[in-house]
C-alpha positions as CSV (number, residue, x, y, z in Angstrom):
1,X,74.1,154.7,65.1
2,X,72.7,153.8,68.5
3,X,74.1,153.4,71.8
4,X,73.0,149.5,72.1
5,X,74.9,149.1,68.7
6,X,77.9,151.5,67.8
7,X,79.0,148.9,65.4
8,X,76.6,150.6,62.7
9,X,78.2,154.3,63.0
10,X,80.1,155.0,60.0
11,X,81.1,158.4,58.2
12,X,82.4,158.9,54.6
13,X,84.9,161.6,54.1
14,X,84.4,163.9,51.1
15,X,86.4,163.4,47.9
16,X,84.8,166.5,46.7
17,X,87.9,168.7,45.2
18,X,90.3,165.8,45.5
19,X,92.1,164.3,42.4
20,X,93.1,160.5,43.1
21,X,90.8,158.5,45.7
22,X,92.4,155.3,44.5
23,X,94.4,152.8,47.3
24,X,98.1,153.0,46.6
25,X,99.7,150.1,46.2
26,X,100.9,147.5,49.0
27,X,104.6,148.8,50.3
28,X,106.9,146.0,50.8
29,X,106.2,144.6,54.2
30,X,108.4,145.3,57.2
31,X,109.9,142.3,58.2
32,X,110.1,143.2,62.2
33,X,106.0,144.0,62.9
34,X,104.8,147.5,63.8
35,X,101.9,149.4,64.9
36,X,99.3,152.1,64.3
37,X,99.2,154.5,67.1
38,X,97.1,156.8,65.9
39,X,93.8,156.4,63.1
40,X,90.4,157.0,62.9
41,X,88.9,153.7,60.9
42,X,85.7,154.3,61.3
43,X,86.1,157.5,58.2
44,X,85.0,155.9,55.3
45,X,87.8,157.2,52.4
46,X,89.0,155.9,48.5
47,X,86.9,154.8,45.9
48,X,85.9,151.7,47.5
49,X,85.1,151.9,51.2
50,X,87.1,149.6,52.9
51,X,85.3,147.5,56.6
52,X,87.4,147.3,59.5
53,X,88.3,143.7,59.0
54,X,89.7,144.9,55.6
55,X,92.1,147.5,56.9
56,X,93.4,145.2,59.9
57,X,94.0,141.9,56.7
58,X,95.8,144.5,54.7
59,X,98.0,145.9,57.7
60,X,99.0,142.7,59.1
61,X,99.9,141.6,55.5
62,X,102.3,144.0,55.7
63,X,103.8,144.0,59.1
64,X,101.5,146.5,60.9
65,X,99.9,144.0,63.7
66,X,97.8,146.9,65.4
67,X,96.1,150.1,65.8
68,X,95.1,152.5,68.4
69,X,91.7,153.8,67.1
70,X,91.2,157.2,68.2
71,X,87.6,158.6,69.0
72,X,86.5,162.3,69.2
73,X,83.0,162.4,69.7
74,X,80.2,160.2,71.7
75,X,79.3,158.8,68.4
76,X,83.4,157.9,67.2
77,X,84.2,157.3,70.9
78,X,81.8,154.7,71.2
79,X,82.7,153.4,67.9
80,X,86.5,153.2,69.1
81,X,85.3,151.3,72.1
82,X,83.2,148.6,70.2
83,X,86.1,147.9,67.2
84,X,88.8,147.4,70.4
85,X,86.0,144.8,72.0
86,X,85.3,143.1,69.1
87,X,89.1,142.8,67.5
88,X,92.2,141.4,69.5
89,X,94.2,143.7,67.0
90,X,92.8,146.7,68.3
91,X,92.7,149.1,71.3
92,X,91.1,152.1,71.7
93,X,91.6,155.9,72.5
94,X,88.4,157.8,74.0
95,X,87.4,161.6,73.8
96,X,85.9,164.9,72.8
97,X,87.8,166.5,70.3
98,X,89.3,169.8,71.1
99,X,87.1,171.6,68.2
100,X,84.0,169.4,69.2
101,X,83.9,171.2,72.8
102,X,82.6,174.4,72.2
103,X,80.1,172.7,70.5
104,X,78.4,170.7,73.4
105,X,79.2,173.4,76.1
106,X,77.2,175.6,73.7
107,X,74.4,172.9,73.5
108,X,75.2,172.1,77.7
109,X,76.0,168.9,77.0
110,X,80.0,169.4,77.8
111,X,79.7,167.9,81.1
112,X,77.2,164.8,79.7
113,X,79.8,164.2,77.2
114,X,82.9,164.2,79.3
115,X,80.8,161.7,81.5
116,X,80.2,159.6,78.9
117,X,84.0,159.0,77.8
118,X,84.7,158.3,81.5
119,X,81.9,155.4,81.3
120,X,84.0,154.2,78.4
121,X,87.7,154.9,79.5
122,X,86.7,151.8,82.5
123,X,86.7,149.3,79.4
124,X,89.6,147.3,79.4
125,X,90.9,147.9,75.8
126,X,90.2,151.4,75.7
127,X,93.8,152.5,76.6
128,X,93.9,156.2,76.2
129,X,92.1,158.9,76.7
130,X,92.3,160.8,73.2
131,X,92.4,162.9,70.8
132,X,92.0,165.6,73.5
133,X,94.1,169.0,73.4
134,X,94.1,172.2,72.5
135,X,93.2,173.9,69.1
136,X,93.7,177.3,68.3
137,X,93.5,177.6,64.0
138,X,90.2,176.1,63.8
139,X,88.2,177.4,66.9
140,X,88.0,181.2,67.3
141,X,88.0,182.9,70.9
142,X,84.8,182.6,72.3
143,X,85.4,178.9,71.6
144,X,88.6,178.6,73.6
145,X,87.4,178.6,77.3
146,X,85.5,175.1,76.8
147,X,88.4,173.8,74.8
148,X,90.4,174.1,78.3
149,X,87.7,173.2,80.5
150,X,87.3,170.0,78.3
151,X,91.2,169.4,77.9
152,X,91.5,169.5,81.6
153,X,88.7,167.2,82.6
154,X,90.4,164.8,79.9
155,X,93.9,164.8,82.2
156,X,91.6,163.9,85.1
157,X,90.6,161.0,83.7
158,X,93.2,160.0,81.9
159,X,95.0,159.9,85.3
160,X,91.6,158.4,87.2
161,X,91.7,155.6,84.9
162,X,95.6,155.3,84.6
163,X,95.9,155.2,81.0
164,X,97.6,157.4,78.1
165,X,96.7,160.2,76.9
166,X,96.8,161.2,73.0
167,X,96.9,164.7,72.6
168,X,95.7,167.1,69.6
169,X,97.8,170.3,69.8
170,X,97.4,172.6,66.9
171,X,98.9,175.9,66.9
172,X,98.7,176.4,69.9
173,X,102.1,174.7,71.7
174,X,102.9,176.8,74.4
175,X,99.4,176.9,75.6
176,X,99.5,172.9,75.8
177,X,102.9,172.4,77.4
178,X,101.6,175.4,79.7
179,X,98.5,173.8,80.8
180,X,100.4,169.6,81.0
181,X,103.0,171.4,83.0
182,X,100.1,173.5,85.8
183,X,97.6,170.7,85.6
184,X,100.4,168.1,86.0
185,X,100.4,165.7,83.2
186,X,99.0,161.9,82.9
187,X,102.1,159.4,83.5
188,X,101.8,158.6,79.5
189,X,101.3,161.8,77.6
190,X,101.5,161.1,73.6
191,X,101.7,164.1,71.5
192,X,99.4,162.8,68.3
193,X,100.5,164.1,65.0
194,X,103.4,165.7,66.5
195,X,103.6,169.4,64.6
196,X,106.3,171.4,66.9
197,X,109.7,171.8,66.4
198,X,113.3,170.9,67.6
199,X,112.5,173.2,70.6
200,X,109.8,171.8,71.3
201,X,110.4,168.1,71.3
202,X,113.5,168.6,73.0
203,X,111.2,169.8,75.9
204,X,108.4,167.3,75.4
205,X,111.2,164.7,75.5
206,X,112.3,166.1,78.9
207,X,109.7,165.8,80.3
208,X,109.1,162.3,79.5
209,X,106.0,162.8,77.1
210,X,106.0,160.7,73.4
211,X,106.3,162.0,70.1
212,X,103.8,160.2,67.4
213,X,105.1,160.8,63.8
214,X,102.5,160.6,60.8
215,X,102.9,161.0,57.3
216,X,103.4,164.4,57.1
217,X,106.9,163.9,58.3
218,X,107.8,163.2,54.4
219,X,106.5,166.1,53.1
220,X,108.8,168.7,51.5
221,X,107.7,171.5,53.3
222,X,107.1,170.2,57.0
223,X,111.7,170.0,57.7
224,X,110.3,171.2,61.4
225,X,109.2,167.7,61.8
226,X,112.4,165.7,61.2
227,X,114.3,168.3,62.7
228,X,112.0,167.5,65.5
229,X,112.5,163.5,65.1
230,X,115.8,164.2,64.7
231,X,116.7,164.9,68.8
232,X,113.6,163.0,69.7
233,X,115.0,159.9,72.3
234,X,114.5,156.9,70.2
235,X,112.4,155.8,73.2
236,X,110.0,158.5,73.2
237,X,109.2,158.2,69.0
238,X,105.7,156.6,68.1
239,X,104.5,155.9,64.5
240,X,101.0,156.7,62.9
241,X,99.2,156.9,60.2
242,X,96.0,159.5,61.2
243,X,93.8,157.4,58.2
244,X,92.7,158.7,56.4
245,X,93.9,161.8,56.9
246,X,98.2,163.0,55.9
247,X,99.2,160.1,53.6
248,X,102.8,159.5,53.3
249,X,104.7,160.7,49.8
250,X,104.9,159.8,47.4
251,X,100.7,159.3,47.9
252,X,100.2,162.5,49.2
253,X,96.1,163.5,48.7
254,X,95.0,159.7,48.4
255,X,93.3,157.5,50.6
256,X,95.3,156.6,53.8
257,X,95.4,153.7,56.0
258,X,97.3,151.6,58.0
259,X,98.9,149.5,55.5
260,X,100.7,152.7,54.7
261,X,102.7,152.8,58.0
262,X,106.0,150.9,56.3
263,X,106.4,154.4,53.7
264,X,106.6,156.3,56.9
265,X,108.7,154.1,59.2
266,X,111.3,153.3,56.2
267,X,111.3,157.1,55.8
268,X,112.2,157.7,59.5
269,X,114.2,154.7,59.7
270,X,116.4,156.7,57.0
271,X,116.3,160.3,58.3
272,X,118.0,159.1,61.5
273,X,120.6,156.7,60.1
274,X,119.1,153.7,61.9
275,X,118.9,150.0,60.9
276,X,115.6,149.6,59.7
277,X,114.9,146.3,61.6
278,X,116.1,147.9,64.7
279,X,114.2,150.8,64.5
280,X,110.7,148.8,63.9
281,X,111.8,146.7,67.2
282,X,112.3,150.3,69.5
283,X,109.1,151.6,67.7
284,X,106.7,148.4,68.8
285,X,108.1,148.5,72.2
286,X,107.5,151.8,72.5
287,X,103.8,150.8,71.8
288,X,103.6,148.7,74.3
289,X,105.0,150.5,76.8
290,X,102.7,153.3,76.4
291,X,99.3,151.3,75.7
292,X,100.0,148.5,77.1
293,X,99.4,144.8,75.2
294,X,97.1,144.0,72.4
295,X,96.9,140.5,73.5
């Protein structure tokens, strides 16, 4: 990849230690159109790699009419930038990754980094600053300082270029709500891959922050998560997929993508007792209203 042509940055995730790598099928497509808030298409995944345009032809042929492409590095930021440009069915979220910070503060780059996603944010379909955050199971102590230095520079300019702001938060909730709440948080704060509980969305939802739901909202073990959708305002409830990362059951460990997002959203749609059709409606409006339009 180069900077005059981000278009040829690709990377391949490993399918070293994983059983199937195969697509699942096609769901049956929603019949009022959603989108992808949350996905990183520039991961290659599955057996056979599949291009931008491929993803986007599959998801629209199944009612998913957009994605938020989320950077977290120069190199995927970039990327994120040049797929929004280039497609009218995609915008794009800007960043260095919580774990990715220690790394250029420890090569002094942090600040030449954080400059660089700033350049980018001033594009007009990169509508979110993200996935920025806090986390504390993959990055040990000495690691933590530039995660909050970088965090914090990413809620100034979120709110400098007044757009969203897609947050990574693992393990490490009250240290997030604590630093939203003393920074003061961008007008649209999206908690990616939500992974608190009841407690928590009830406060997120207070105070006016979004909850994004992925696939790991069906899985047996994660109740935390629908007890959390569960009191989340349907206002405040985003969909997303994370491709190609937490695939829905029952295709848990395969290949994820965008065309997946009906298993998820029929799953939600069914936890809360909602008319499907209805729900889809409140979920694409909620889209909107945090990213703005795709057109």
């Amino acid at each position: 990849m180069t900077e005059s042509d981000p278009s040829q940055y690709v990377r391949s995730r490993s399918h070293e230690g994983r059983g199937d790598v195969r697509w699942p099928a096609a769901p049956e497509p929603l019949a009022v159109p959603v989108y992808d808030n949350h996905a990183h298409l520039e991961i290659e995944d599955g057996e056979v790699g599949l291009s931008l345009d491929e993803q986007l032809q599959r998801a629209g042929e199944v009612g998913v009419i957009g994605v938020v492409q989320a950077g977290g590095d120069i190199e995927s930021s970039r990327w994120s930038a040049w797929a929004a440009a280039s497609h009218p069915r995609v915008l794009a979220a800007v960043a260095i990754h919580p774990n990715e910070a220690p790394a250029y503060a420890a090569a002094g780059r942090l600040g030449e980094a954080i400059a660089v996603i700033d350049e980018l944010a001033a594009q007009p379909r990169v509508r979110a600053i993200g996935e920025t955050g806090l986390d504390f199971f993959r990055t040990d102590e000495g690691g933590l300082p530039a995660q909050f230095e970088s965090f914090e520079a990413h809620i100034d300019l979120a709110k400098k270029h007044a757009i969203a702001m897609q947050i990574h938060d693992r393990d490490a909730h009250d240290a997030v709500l604590e630093t939203l709440e003393r920074v003061g948080a961008p007008e649209r704060t999206v908690f990616h891959c939500f992974s608190g509980d009841e407690g928590m969305a009830r406060i997120a939802a207070e105070r006016g922050y979004w909850l994004s739901f992925a696939g790991n909202v069906t899985f047996k073990n994660a109740q935390n998560l629908r007890d959390a959708l569960a009191v989340t305002p349907r206002e405040r409830i985003l969909v997303e997929t994370d491709a190609p990362f937490l695939t829905p059951t029952p295709h848990r460990g395969r290949p994820n993508a965008p065309y997946l997002i009906p298993v998820t959203v029929r799953f939600m749609a069914e936890e809360l007792g909602a008319d499907l059709d209805e729900f889809c409606a409140q979920l694409a409006a909620n889209t909107l209203a945090v990213y703005g339009s795709f057109d």
